[in-house]
C-alpha positions as CSV (number, residue, x, y, z in Angstrom):
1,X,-149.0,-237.6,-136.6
2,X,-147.5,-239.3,-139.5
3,X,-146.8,-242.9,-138.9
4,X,-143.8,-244.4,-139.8
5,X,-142.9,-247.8,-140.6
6,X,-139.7,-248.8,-138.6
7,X,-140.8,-252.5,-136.7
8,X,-141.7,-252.8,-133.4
9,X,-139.9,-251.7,-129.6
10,X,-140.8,-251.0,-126.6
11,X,-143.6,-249.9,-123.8
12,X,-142.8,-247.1,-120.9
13,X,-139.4,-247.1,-119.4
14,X,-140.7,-247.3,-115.9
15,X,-137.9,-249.3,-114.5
16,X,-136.1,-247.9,-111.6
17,X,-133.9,-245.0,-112.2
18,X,-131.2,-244.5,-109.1
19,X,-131.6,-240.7,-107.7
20,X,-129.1,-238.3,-109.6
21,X,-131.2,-235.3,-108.0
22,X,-134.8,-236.3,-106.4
23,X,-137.2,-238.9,-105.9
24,X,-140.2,-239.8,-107.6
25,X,-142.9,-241.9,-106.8
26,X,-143.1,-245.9,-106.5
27,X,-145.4,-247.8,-109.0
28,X,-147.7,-250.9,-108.7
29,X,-146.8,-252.9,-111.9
30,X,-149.7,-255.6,-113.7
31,X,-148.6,-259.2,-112.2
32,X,-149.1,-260.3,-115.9
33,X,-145.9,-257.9,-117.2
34,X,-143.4,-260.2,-117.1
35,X,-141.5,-260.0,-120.6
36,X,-137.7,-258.1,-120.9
37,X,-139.1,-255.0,-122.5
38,X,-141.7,-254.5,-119.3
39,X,-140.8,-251.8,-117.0
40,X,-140.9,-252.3,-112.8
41,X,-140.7,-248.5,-111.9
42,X,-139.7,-249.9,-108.3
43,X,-136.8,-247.2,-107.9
44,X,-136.1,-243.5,-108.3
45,X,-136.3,-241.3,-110.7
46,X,-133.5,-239.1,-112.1
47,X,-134.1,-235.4,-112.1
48,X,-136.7,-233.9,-109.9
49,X,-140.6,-234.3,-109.9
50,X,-142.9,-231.3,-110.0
51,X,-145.4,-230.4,-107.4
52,X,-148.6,-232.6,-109.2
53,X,-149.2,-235.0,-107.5
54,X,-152.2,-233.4,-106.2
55,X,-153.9,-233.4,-109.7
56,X,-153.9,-237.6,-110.2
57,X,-156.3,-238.1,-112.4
58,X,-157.7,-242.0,-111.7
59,X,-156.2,-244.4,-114.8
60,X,-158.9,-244.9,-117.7
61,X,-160.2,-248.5,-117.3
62,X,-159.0,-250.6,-119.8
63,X,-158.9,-253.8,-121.0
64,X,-156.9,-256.5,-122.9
65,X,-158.7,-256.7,-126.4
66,X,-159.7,-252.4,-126.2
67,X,-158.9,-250.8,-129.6
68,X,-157.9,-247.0,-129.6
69,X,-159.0,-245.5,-132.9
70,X,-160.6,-248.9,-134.5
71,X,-156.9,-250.0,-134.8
72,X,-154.8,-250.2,-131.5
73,X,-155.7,-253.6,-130.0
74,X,-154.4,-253.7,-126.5
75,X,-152.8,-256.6,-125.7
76,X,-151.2,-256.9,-121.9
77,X,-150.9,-254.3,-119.4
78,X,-147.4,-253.7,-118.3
79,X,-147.5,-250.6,-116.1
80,X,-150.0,-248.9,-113.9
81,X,-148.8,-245.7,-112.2
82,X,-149.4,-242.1,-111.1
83,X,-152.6,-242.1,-113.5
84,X,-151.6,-243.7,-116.6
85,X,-150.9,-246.8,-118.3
86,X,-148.6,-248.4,-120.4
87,X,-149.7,-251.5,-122.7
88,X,-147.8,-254.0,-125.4
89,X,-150.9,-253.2,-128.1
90,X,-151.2,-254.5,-131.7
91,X,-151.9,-252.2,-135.0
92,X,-154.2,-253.9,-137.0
93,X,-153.7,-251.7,-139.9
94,X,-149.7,-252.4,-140.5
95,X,-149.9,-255.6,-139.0
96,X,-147.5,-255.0,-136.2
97,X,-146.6,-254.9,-132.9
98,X,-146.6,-251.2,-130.6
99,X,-146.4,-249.7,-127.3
100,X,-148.9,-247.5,-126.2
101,X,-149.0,-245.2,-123.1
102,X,-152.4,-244.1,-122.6
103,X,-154.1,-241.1,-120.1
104,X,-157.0,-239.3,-119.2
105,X,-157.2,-236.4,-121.3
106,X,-158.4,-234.5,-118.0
107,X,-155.2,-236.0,-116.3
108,X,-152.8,-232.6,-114.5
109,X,-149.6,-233.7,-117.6
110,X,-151.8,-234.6,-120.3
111,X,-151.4,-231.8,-122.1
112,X,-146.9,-231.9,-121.6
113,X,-147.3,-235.6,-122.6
114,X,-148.8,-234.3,-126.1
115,X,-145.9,-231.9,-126.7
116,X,-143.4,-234.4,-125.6
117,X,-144.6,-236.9,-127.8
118,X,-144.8,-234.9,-130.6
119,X,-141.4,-233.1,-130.6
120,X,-139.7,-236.8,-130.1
121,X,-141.8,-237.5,-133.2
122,X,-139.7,-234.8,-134.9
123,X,-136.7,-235.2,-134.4
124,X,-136.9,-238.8,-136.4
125,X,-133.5,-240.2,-134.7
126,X,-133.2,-243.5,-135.4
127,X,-130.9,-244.2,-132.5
128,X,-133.9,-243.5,-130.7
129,X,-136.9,-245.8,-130.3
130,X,-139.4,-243.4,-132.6
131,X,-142.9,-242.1,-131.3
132,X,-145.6,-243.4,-134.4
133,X,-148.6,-241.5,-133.0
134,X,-149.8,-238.8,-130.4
135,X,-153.4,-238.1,-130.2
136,X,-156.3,-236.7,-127.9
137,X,-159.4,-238.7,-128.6
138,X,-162.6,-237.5,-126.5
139,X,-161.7,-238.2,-122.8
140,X,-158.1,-240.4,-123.5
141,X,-154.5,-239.1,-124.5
142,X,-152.4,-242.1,-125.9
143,X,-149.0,-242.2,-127.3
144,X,-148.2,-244.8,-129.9
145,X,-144.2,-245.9,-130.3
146,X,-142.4,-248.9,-131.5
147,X,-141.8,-252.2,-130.0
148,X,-138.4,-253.6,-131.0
149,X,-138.5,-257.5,-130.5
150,X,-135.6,-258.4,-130.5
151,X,-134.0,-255.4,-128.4
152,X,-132.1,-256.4,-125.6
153,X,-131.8,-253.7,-122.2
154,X,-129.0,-253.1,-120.6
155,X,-130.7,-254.0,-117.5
156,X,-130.7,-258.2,-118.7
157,X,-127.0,-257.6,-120.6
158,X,-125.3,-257.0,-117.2
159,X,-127.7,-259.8,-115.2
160,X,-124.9,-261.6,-116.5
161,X,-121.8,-259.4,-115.3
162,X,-119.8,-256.4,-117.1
163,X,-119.7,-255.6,-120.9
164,X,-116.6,-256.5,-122.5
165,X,-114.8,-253.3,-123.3
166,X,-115.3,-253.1,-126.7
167,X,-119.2,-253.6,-126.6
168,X,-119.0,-250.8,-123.4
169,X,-117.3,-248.2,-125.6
170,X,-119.8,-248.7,-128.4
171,X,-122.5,-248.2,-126.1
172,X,-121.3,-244.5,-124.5
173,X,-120.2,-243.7,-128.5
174,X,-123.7,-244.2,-129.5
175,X,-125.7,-243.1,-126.5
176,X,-123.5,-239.9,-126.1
177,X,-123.6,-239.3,-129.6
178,X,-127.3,-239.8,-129.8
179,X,-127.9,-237.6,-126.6
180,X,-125.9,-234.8,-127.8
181,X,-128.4,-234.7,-130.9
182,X,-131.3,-234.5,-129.3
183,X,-130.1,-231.5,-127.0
184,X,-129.1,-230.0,-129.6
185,X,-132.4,-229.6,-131.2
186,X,-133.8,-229.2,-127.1
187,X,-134.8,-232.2,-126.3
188,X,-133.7,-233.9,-122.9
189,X,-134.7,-237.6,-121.5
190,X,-134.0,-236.9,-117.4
191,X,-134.7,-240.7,-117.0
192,X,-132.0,-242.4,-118.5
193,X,-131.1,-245.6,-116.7
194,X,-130.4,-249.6,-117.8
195,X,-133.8,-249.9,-118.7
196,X,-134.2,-247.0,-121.5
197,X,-130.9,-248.3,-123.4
198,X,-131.4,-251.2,-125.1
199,X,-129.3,-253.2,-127.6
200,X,-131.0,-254.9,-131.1
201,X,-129.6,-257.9,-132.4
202,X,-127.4,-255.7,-135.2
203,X,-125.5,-254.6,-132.2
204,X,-127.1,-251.0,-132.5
205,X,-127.9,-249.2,-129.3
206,X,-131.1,-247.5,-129.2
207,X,-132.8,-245.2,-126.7
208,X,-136.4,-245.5,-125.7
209,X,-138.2,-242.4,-123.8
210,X,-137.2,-239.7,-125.2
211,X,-138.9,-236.4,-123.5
212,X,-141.8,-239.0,-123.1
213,X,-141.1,-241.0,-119.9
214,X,-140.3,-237.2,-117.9
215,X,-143.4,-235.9,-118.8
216,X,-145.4,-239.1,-118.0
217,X,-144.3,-238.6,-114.6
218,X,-143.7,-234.6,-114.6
219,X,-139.4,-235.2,-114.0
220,X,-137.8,-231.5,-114.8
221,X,-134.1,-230.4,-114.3
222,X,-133.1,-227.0,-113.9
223,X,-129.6,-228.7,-115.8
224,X,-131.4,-231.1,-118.2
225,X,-127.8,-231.4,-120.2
226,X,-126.0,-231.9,-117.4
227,X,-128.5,-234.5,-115.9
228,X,-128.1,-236.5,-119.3
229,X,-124.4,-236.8,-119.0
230,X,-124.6,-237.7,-115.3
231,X,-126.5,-240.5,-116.4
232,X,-124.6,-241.5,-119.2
233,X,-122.0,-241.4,-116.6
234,X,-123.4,-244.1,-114.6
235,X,-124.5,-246.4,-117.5
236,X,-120.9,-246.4,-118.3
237,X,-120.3,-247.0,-114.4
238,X,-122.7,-249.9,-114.5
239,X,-121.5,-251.8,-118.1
240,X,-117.8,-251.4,-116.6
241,X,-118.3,-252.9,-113.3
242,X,-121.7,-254.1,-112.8
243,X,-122.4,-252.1,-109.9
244,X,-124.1,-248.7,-109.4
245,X,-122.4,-245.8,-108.6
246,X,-124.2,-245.0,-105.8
247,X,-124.8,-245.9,-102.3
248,X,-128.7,-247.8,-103.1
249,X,-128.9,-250.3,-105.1
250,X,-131.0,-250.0,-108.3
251,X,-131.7,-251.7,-111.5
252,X,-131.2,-255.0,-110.3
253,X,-127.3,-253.5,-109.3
254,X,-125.8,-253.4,-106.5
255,X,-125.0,-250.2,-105.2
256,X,-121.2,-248.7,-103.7
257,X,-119.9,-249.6,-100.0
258,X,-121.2,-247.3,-98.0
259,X,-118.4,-244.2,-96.5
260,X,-116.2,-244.7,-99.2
261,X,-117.3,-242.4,-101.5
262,X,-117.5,-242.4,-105.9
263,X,-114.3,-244.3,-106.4
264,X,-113.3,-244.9,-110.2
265,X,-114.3,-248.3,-111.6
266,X,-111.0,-249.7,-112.2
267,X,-110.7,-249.6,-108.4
268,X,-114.2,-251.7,-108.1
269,X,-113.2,-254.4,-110.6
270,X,-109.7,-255.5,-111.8
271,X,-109.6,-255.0,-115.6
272,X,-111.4,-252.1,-116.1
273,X,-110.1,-250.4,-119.0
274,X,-108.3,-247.2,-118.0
275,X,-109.3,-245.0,-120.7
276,X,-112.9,-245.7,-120.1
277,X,-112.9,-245.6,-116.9
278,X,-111.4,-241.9,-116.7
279,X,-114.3,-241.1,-118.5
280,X,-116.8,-242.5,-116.4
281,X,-115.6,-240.5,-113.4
282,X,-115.5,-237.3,-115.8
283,X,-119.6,-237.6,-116.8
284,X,-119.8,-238.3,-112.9
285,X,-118.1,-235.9,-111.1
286,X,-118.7,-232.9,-110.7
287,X,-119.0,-229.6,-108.2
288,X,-115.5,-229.6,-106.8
289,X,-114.2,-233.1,-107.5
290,X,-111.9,-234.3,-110.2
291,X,-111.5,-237.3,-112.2
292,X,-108.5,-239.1,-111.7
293,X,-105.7,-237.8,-113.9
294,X,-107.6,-234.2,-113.4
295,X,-109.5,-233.2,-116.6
296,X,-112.0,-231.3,-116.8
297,X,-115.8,-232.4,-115.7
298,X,-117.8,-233.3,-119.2
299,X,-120.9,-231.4,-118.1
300,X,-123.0,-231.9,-121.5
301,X,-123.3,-234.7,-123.8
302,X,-121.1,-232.9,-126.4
303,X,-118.6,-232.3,-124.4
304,X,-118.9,-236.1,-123.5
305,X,-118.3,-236.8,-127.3
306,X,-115.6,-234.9,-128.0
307,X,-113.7,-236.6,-124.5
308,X,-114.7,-239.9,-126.1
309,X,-113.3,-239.1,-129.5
310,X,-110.1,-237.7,-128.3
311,X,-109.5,-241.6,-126.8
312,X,-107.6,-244.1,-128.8
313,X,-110.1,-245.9,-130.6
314,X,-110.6,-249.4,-129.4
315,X,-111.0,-252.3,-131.6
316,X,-113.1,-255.0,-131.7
317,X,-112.1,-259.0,-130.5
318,X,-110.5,-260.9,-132.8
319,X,-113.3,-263.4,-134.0
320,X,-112.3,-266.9,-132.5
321,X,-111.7,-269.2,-134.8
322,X,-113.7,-272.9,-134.2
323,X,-112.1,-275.9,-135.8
324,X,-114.6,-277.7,-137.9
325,X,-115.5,-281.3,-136.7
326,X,-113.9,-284.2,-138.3
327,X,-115.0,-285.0,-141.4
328,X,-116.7,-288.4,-141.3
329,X,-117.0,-290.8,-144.3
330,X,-120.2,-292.8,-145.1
331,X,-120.7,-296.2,-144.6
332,X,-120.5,-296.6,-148.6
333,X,-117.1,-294.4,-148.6
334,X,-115.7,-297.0,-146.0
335,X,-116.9,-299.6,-147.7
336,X,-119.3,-301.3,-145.4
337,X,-122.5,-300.7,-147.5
338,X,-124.5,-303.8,-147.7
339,X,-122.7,-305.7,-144.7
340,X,-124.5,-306.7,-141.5
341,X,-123.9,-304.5,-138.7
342,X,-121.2,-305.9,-135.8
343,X,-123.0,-307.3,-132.4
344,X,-121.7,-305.6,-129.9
345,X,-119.0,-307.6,-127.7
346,X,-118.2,-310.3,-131.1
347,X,-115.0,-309.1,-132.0
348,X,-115.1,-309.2,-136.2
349,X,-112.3,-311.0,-138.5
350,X,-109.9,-308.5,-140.3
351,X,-109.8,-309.2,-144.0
352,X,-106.3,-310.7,-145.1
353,X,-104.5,-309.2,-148.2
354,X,-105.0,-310.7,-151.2
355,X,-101.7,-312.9,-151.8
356,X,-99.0,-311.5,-154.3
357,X,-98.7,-312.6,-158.0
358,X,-96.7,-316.3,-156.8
359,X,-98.6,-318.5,-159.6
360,X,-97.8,-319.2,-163.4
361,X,-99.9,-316.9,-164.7
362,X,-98.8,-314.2,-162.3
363,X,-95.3,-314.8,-163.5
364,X,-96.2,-314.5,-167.1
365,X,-98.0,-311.5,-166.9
366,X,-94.8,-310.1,-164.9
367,X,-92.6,-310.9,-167.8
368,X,-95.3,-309.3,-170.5
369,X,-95.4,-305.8,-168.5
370,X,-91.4,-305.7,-168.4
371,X,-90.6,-306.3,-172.0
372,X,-93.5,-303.9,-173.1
373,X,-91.2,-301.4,-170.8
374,X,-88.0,-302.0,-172.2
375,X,-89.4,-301.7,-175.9
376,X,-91.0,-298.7,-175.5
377,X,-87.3,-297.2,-174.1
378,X,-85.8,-298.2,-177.0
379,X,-88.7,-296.6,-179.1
380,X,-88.1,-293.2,-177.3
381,X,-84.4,-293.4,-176.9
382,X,-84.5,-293.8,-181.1
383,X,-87.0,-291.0,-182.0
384,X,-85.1,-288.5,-179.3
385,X,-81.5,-288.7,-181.6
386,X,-83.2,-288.6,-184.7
387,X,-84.7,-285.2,-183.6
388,X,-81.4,-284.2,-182.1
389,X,-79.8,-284.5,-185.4
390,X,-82.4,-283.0,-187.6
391,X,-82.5,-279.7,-185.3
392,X,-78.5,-279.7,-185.7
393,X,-79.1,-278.5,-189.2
394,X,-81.9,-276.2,-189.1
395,X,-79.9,-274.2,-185.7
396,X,-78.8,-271.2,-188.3
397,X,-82.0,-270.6,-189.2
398,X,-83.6,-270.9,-186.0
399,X,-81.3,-268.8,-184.3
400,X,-82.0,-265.6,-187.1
401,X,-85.8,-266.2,-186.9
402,X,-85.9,-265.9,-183.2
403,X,-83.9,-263.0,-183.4
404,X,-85.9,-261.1,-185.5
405,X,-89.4,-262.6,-183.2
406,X,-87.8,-260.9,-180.3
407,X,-87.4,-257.2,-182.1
408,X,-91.0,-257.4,-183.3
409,X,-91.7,-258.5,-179.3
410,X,-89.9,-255.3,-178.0
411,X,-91.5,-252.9,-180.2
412,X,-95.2,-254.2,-179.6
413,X,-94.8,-253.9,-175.8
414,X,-97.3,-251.9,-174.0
415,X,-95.9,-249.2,-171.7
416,X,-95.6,-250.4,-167.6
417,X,-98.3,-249.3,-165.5
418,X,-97.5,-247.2,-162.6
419,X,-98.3,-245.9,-159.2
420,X,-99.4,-242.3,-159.2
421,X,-98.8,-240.7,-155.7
422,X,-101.8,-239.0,-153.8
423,X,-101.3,-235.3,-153.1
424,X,-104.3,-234.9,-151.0
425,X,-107.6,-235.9,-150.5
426,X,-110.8,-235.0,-148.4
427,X,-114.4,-236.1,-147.3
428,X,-117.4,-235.8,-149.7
429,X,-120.5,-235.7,-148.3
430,X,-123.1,-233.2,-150.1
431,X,-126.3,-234.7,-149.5
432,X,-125.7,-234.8,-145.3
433,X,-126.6,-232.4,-142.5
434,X,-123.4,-231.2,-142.1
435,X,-121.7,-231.7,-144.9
436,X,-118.7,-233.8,-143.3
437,X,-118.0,-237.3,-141.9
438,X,-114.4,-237.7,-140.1
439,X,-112.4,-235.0,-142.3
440,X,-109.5,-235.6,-140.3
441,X,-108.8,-239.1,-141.1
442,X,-109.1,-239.1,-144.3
443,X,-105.5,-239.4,-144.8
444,X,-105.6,-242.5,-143.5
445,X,-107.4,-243.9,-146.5
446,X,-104.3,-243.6,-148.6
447,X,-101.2,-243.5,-146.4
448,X,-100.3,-247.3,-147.3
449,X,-101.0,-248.8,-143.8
450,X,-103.9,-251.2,-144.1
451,X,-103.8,-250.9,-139.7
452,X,-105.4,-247.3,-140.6
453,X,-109.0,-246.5,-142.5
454,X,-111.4,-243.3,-142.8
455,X,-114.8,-244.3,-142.3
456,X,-118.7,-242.9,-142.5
457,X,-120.7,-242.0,-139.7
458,X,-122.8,-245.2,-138.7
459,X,-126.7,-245.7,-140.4
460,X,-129.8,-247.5,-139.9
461,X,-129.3,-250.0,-143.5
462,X,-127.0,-250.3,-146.4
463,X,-128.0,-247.8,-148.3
464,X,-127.5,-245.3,-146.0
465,X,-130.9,-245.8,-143.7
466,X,-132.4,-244.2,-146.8
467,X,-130.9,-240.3,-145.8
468,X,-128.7,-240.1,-148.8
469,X,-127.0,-241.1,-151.9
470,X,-124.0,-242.0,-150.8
471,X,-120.7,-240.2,-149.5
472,X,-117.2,-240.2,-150.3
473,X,-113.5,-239.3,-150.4
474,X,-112.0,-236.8,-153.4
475,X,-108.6,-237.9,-154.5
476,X,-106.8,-235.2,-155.7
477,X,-103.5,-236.1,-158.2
478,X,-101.9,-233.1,-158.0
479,X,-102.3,-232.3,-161.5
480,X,-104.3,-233.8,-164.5
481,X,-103.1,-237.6,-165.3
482,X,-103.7,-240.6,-167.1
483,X,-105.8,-242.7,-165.3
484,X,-105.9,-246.5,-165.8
485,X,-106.9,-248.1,-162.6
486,X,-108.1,-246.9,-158.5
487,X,-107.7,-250.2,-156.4
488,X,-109.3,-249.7,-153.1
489,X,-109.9,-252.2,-150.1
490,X,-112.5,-252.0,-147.7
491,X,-113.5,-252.7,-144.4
492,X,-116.3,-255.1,-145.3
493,X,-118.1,-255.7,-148.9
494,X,-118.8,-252.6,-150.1
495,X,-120.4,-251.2,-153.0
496,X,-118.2,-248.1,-154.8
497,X,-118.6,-245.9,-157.9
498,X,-115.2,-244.0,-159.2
499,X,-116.1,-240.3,-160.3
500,X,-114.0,-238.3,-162.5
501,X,-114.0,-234.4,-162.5
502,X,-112.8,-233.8,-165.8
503,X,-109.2,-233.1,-167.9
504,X,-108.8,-229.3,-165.9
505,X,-107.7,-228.3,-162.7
506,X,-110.2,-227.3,-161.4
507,X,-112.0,-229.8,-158.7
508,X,-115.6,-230.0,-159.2
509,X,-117.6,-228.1,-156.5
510,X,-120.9,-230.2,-156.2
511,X,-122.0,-233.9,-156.8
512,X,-123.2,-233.1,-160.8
513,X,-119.6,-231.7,-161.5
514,X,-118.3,-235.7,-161.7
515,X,-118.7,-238.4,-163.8
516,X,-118.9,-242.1,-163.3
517,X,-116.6,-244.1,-165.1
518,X,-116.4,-247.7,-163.2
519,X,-118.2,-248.9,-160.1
520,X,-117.9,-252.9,-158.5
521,X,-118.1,-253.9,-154.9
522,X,-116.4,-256.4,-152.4
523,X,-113.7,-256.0,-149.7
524,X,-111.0,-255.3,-152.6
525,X,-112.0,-253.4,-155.7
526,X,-110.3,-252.5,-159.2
527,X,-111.8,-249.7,-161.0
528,X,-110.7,-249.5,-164.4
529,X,-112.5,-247.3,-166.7
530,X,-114.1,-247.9,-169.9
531,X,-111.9,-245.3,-172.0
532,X,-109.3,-243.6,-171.5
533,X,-109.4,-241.2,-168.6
534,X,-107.4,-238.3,-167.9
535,X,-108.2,-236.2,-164.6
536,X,-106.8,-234.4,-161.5
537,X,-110.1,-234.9,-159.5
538,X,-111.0,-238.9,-158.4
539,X,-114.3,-239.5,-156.1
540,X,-114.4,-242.8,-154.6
541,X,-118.1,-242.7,-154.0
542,X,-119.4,-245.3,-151.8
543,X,-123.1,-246.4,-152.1
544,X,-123.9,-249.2,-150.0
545,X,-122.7,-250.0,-146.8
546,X,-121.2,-253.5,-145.0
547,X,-122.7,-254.6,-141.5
548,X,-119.3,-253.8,-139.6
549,X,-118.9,-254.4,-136.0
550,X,-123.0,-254.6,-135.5
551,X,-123.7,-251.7,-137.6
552,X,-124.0,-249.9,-141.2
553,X,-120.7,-248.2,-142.1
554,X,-118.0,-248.0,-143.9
555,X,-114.2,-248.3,-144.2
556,X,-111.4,-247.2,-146.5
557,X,-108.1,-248.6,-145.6
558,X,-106.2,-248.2,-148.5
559,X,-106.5,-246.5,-151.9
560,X,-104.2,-246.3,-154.8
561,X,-104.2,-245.2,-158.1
562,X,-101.7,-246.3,-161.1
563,X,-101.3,-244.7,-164.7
């Protein structure tokens, strides 16, 4: 298994799952695993366990300080269960922290574990937390994965109460989004609950368990895509209300009143956003219900992403703005360097003003200051009329040079810049999977509303968590033009080439087809090129990405173009 370098996350997601379908069985966690990553396993399992139980294989026996492969140094033991263990582990050779869930190779899912692992491996998401290792070595199966330390679950975000709105809307985006991947390429989890979602301190969400924590405990689903949205579903449930939406409690939630049924979550909680809560109740519901203004069921995470893009988008909190504290001088600035400090309870003298100028000299020096005033007026009133009248005589003159200065200013003038409308545009994006990111707001990146932007899909890093060169927007003149300057503004500070594609009319039809004529970066950027530049075709090709609202992407809000 290749390894990968990506930093540390997680151990097994064994923390309580609230039935969607079945139960599965209880665990006896290591009284040592006490840190936020560490899972309980005290609850039920979604989807529905096979018939193995029979085959338990007994847990290798391990110990704090083992190594796996001369470089695996266990660490702490946070799970025991159902024949396997899961253990916070060290690898000596990168110098970095892991999780590792170990078998017996003899044990009745070893051999599903190894497949799991190793198709999670290939999917290389990095919305989910990513499997480094999956290996049979003599009598043990162990899985090697990251161990994100500064990850936060779900679980420990709502000890505290709900998710703000905004923060709950990122987290269905991205774990929808992320979901509907994986299925894509057939991969389900069946044991998503607060404890497999976790957020890193970029405000990315990330999903740990992948295939992985199913097959540890043999979970199927005769609906694996529709047992992934139900539990999207009720993460959404949970983040909106901080209760689960169901009868038992779970995940450190309380569950529903009991005899009332699946009621929506603005009806548990005043302030629930709307929007989000209709869309809750549709990854919920299902088999003969309806969600509350009557759309359809989602019933698979695509489905799920499509409902959630159709919603108005919803924006992030204003940043509050904190006055800064006083500003307070030094002793030196005030003046008080070098004098003893007051007792406490002696009040101090003030110092009097030193008296006005009453004495002879004072007087005098009075006197001095005015006359040397009143001479220097008469010097200035003097040299003013002399000037006066020497400019009388020379006014002919003046008057024909200027005239002739302001012909030869009129015919040096440079022609006016100006604005040169957009006819069109669209997204460029040849080096991605699918060869598009948000075609159809494109328009919004030139329709002279800053309120409105087009923006990428979100990445791992700047430059593009190291998947591409870049991608872009083609501006398309309408026909070939002079060119002097593109000024667009961004969502963040943002690095940008402009492209040209040439003095035809023809619009290039891959990335070599353009060339680069200015680049710059910042929130507001003037590309002026070197030469003169005449073109129908403009690529504002973006090539490193701002950190906006907790993760890589970016934002055109306004672009325009001027002769």
């Amino acid at each position: 298994m290749a390894e990968r370098s990506t930093a540390a996350v997680d151990v097994a997601d064994n923390s309580g799952d609230e039935p969607l379908t079945a139960e599965t069985d209880q665990s006896t966690a290591d009284g040592v695993a006490n840190n936020r990553e560490r899972d309980t396993d005290s609850d039920e399992a979604q989807g529905s366990p096979t018939s193995e139980d029979s085959g338990k294989a007994s847990p290798p026996e391990l110990h704090s300080g083992h190594k796996l492969a001369r470089r695996y140094r266990l660490e702490e033991c946070v799970t025991r269960l159902d024949g396997f263990s899961s253990w916070r582990a060290v690898d000596e050779k990168l110098r970095r922290a892991v999780g590792v869930h170990i078998l017996p190779s003899d044990h009745v899912r070893a051999r599903s574990v190894l497949a799991a692992a190793r198709s999670s491996a290939l999917l290389g998401d990095p919305r989910f937390v990513q499997v480094l290792d999956a290996v049979e070595d003599n009598d043990l199966v162990y899985v090697v994965h990251e161990w994100l330390p500064d990850a936060t679950e779900l679980t420990a975000l709502l000890a505290s109460g709900p998710l703000e709105v905004y923060d709950a809307y990122q987290m269905v985006s991205q774990v929808a989004s992320a979901m509907a991947a994986a299925h894509r390429e057939g991969l389900a989890h069946l044991r998503l609950s607060p404890t497999a979602v976790l957020r890193t301190s970029t405000g990315q969400w990330r999903i740990r368990g992948l295939a992985v924590n199913a097959a540890l405990r043999g979970i199927s689903s005769d609906s694996p895509q529709r047992t992934d949205t139900e539990a999207i579903g009720a993460l959404l449930y949970a983040a909106l209300t901080q209760r689960w939406p169901y009868e038992s409690d779970a995940h450190g939630l309380a569950g529903l009143p009991k005899d009332i049924g699946l009621i929506p979550p603005d009806q548990v909680r005043a302030g629930v956003h709307r929007g989000l809560s209709e869309l809750a109740m549709r990854a919920l519901v299902n088999d003969g219900a309806t969600a509350s203004r009557h759309e359809s069921p989602c019933t698979t995470p695509e489905e799920l992403v499509k409902a959630i893009s159709e919603m108005p988008r919803i924006r992030p909190p204003e940043p509050t703005y904190t006055a800064p504290p006083t500003y307070q001088r030094t002793a030196y600035q005030q003046g008080a360097y070098g004098r003893p400090a007051p007792h406490p309870g002696v009040t101090q003298p003030v110092p009097s003003p030193p008296p006005p100028l009453q004495s002879r000299t004072g007087r005098a020096l009075k006197w001095s200051v005015s006359a040397l005033l009143i001479a220097a007026l008469g010097l200035g009133s003097w040299q003013l009329a002399d000037a006066l009248m020497e400019r009388g005589g020379k006014a002919d003159d003046q008057n024909q040079t200027q005239t002739v200065d302001g012909d030869n200013d009129k015919s040096q003038k440079k022609p006016v810049s100006r604005p040169i409308p957009i006819a069109g545009g669209h997204d460029f994006d040849p080096f991605g999977s699918d060869g598009s990111e948000y075609p159809e707001d494109v328009s919004k990146a030139y329709d002279g509303d800053p309120a409105t932007y087009w923006q990428t899909s979100h990445y791992a890093s700047a430059d593009f968590g190291r998947l591409k060169q870049g991608v872009g927007i083609v501006i398309d003149l309408g026909k070939v033009q002079q060119v002097g300057k593109v000024a667009v503004s961004f969502g963040g500070d943002t690095s940008v080439e402009l492209q040209a594609g040439g003095d035809t009319d023809s619009e290039p039809q891959s990335f070599g087809g353009y060339t680069k004529v200015a680049d710059g970066s910042g929130t507001t950027v003037e590309l002026k090129p070197g030469e003169a530049l005449r073109s129908r075709y403009l690529l504002v090709w973006l090539t490193e990405l701002p950190l906006t609202d907790g993760q890589f992407r970016g934002r055109v809000t306004d672009v325009k173009v001027t002769s």
